[in-house]
C-alpha positions in Angstrom: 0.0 0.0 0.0 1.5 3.6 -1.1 1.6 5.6 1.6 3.0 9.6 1.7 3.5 11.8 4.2 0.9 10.7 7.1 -2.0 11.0 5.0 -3.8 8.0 6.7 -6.7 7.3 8.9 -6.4 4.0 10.3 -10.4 2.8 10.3 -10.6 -0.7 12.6 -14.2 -1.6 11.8 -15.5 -4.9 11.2 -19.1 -4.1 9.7 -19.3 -3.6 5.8 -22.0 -1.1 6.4 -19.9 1.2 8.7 -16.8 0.8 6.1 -18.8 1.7 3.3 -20.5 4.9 5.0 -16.9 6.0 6.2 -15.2 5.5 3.2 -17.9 7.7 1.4 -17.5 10.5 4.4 -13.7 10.7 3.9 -14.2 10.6 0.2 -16.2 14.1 0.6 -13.5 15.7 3.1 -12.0 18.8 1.6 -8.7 16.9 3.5 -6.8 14.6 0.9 -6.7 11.4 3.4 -6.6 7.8 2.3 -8.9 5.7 4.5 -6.9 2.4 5.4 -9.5 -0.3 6.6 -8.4 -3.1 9.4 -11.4 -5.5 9.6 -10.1 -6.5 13.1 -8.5 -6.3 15.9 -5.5 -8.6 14.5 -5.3 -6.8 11.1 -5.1 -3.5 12.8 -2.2 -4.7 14.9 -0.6 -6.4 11.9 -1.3 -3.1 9.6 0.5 -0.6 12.6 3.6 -3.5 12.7 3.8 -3.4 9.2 3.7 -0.1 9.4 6.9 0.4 12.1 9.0 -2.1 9.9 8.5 -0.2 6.6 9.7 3.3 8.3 6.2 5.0 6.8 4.5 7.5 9.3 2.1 6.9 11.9 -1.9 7.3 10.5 -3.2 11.0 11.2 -6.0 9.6 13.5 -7.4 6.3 14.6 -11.1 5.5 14.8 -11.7 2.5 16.6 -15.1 0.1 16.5 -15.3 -0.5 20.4 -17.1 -4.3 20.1 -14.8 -6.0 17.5 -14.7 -9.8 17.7 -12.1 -11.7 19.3 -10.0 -9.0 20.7 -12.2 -6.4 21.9 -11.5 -3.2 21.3 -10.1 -2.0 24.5 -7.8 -4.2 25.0 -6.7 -2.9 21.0 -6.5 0.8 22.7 -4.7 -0.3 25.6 -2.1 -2.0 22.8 -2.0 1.2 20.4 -1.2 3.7 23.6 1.2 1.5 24.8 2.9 2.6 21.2 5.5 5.2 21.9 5.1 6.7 18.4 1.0 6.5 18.8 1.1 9.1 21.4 0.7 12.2 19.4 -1.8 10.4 17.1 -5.7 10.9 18.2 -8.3 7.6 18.7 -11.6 7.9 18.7 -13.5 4.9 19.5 -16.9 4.3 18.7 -20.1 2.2 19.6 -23.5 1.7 18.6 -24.4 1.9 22.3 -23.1 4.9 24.5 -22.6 2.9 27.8 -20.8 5.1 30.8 -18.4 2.0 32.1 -17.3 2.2 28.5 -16.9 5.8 27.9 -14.9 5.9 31.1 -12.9 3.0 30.9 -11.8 4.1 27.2 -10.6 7.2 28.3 -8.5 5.9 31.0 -6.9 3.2 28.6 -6.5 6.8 26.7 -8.8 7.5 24.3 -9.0 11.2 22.8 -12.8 10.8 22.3 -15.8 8.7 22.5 -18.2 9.0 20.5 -21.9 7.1 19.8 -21.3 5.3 16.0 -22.7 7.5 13.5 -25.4 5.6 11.8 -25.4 7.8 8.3 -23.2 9.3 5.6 -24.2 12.8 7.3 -23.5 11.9 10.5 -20.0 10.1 9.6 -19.8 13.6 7.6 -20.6 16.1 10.2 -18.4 13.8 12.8 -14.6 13.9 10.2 -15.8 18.0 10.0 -15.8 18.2 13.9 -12.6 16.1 13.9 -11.3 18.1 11.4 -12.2 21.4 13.4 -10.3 20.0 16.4 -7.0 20.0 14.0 -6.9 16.0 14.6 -7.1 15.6 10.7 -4.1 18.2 9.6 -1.3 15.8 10.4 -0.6 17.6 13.4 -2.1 15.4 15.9 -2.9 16.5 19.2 -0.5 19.1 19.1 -3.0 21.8 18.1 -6.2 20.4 19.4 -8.8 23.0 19.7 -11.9 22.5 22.0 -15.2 21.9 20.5 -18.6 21.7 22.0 -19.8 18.5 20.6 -17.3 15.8 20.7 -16.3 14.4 24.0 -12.7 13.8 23.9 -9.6 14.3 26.1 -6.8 16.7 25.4 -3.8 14.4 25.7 -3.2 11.0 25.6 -2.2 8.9 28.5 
């Protein structure tokens, strides 16, 4: 896979429907990003390694499905923060249900923002913009995070 200068979002999703409505939502983003898909917790891990052994840069942000199968996807945050070069990059993990014991325990595992799974193109749309407002999609990671009204989300990573 071609990669340039940290251009990536690393998408770990394991429904076709929630690919297909991300993809078209990054597709309309003024930003030119390149939507890398891991369909699992294993392929995300094996995507990032490959990533490290090639020398290419770090994704621009991480969205993370919180219910994946097999390895669930906090224990695939607690892995990616335990990343030294994943510490300026921003994850936001997402679920269809907007449980408090898993808001809370995803930001102490270090999550940047969680955030109830957009269920349309407009919402996926309207979520990247707000991402995009924070600075989380210039390449600049959380460096020059601005605060926003309607995302939850911490300022630095753990």
């Amino acid at each position: 896979m071609l990669r340039q200068e940290n251009d990536t979002i690393l998408l770990v999703e394991d429904e076709e429907a929630a690919v297909l409505l991300i993809q078209q939502s990054v597709a309309s983003c003024p930003e030119k990003l390149h939507l890398a898909v891991a369909r699992g917790s294993g392929e995300a891990l094996e995507w990032l390694a490959d990533t490290v052994a090639r020398g290419y840069s770090m994704p621009r942000m991480i969205m993370l499905d919180l219910k994946l199968p097999k390895l669930a996807g906090l224990a695939v945050l607690r892995t990616l923060r335990m990343e030294r070069r994943l510490q300026d990059v921003p994850i936001v993990v997402f679920s269809e249900k907007h449980e408090p014991p898993d808001v809370v325990l995803s930001y102490q595992l270090g999550a940047n923002s969680f955030v109830k799974k957009p269920a349309s193109h407009a919402e996926f749309t309207k979520l990247l913009r707000e991402l995009a407002d924070l600075g989380w999609l210039s390449g600049e990671g959380l460096h020059h995070s601005r605060p926003s009204g309607t995302i939850d989300r911490r300022a630095t990573p753990r």
